[in-house]
Residue frames as qw, qx, qy, qz and C-alpha x, y, z in Angstrom:
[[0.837, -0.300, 0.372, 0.266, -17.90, -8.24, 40.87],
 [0.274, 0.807, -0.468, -0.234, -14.84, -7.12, 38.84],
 [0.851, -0.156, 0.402, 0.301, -13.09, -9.68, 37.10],
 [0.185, -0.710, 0.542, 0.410, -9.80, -8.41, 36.00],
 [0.336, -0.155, 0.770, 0.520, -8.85, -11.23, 33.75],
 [0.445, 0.435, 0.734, 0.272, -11.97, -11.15, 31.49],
 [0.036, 0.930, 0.178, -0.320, -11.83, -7.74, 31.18],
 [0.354, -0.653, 0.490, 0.456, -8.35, -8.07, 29.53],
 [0.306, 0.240, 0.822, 0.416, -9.60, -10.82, 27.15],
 [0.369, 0.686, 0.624, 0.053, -12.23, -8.64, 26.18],
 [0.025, 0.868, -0.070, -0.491, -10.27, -5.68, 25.70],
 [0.318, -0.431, 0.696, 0.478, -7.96, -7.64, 23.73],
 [0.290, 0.529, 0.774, -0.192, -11.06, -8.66, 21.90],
 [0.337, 0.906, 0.253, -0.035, -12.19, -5.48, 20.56],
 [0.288, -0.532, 0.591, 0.534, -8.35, -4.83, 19.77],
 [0.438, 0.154, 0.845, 0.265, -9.11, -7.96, 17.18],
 [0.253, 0.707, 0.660, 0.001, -12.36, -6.50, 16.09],
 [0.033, -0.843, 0.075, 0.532, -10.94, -3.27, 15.31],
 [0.261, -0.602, 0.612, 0.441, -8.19, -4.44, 13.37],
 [0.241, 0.083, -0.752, -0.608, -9.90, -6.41, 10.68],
 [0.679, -0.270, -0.367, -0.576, -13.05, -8.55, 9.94],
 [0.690, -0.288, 0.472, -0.467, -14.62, -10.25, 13.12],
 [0.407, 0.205, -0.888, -0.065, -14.30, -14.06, 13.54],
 [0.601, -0.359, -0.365, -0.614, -17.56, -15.46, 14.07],
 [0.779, -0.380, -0.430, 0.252, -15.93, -18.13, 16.91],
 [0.315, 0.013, -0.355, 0.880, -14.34, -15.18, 18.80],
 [0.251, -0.346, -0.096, -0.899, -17.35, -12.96, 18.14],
 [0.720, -0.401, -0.411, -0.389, -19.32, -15.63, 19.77],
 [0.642, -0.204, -0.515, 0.530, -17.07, -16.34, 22.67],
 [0.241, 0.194, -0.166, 0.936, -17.13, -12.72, 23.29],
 [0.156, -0.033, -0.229, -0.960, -19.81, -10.93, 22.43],
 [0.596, -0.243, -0.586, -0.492, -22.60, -13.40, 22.88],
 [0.591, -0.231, -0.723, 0.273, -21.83, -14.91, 26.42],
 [0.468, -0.784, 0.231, -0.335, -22.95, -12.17, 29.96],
 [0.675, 0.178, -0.447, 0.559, -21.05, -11.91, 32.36],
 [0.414, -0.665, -0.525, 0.333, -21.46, -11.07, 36.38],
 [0.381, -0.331, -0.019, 0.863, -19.04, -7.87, 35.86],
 [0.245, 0.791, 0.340, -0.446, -21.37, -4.86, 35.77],
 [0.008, -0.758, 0.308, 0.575, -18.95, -2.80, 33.82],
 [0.084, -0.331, 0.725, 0.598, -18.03, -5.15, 31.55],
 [0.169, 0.560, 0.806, 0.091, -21.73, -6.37, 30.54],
 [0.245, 0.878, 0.204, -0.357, -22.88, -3.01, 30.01],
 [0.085, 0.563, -0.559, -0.602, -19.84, -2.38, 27.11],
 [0.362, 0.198, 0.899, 0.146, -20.95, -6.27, 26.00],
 [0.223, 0.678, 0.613, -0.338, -24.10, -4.84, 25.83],
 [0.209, 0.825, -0.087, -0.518, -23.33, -1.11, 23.99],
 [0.102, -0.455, 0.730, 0.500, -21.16, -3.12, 21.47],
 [0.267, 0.163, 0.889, 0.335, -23.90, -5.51, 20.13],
 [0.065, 0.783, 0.244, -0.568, -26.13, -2.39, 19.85],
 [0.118, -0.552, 0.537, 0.627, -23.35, -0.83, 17.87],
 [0.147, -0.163, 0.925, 0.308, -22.84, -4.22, 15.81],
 [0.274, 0.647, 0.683, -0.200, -27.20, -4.17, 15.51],
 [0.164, 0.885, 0.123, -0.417, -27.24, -0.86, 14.16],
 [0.057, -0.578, 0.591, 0.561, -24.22, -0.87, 11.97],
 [0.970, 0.197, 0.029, -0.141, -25.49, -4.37, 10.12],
 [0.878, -0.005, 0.295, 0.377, -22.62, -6.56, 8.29],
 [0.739, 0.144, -0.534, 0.384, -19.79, -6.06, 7.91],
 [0.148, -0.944, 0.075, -0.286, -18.84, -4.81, 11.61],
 [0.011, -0.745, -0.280, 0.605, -17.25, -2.57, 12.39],
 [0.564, 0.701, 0.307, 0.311, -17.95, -0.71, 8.99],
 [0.169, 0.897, 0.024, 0.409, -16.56, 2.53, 9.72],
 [0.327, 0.317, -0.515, 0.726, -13.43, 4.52, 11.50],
 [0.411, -0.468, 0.190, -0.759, -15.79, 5.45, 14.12],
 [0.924, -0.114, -0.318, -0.178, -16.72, 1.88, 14.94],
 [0.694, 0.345, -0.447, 0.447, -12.97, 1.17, 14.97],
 [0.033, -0.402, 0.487, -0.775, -12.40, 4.41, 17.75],
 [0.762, -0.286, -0.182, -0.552, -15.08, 2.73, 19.67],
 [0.935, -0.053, -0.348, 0.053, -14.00, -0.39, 20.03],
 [0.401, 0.325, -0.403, 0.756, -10.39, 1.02, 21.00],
 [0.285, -0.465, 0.431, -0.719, -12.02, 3.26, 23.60],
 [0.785, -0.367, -0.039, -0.497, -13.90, 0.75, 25.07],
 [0.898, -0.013, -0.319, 0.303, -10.97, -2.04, 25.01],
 [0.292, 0.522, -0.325, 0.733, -9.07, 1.18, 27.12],
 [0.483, -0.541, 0.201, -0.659, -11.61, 1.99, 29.62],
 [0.948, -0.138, -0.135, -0.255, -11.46, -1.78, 30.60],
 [0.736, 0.080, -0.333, 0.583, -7.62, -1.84, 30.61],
 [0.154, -0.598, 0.172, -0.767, -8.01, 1.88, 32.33],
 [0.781, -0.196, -0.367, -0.465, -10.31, -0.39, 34.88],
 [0.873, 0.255, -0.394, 0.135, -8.15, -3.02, 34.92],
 [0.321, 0.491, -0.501, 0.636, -5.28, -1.02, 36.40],
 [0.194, -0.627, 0.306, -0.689, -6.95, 0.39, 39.11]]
């Protein structure tokens, strides 16, 4: 089941999370809740990984950052179609 709109909030999401330090009530709205959409529970999924592996602060590094970005694309990429 694709669901278009939470795919948007969550792209818009890792926009957020790129752009500076992570707010713990967003991170938890986000990041913490599943969700029915395959596609978008498997990025959930590869991002607290990420956020596991990296420790505090994340995202620590530029690479984190491009991450996030690609992943908040492929979801608006998604999105479109």
């Amino acid at each position: 089941m694709i669901d278009h709109s939470k795919r948007q909030t969550f792209a818009a999401f890792f926009e957020r999370l790129a752009s500076g330090p992570p707010d713990r009530e967003d991170w938890g709205e986000h990041a913490i809740n599943h969700y029915l959409d395959e596609q978008l529970e498997a990025i959930r999924r590869r991002c607290v990984r990420l956020s596991i592996q990296a420790g505090e602060p994340f995202p620590r590094t530029q690479e984190h950052r491009l991450q996030l970005r690609a992943w908040a694309e492929e979801l608006r990429r998604d999105n479109s179609e």
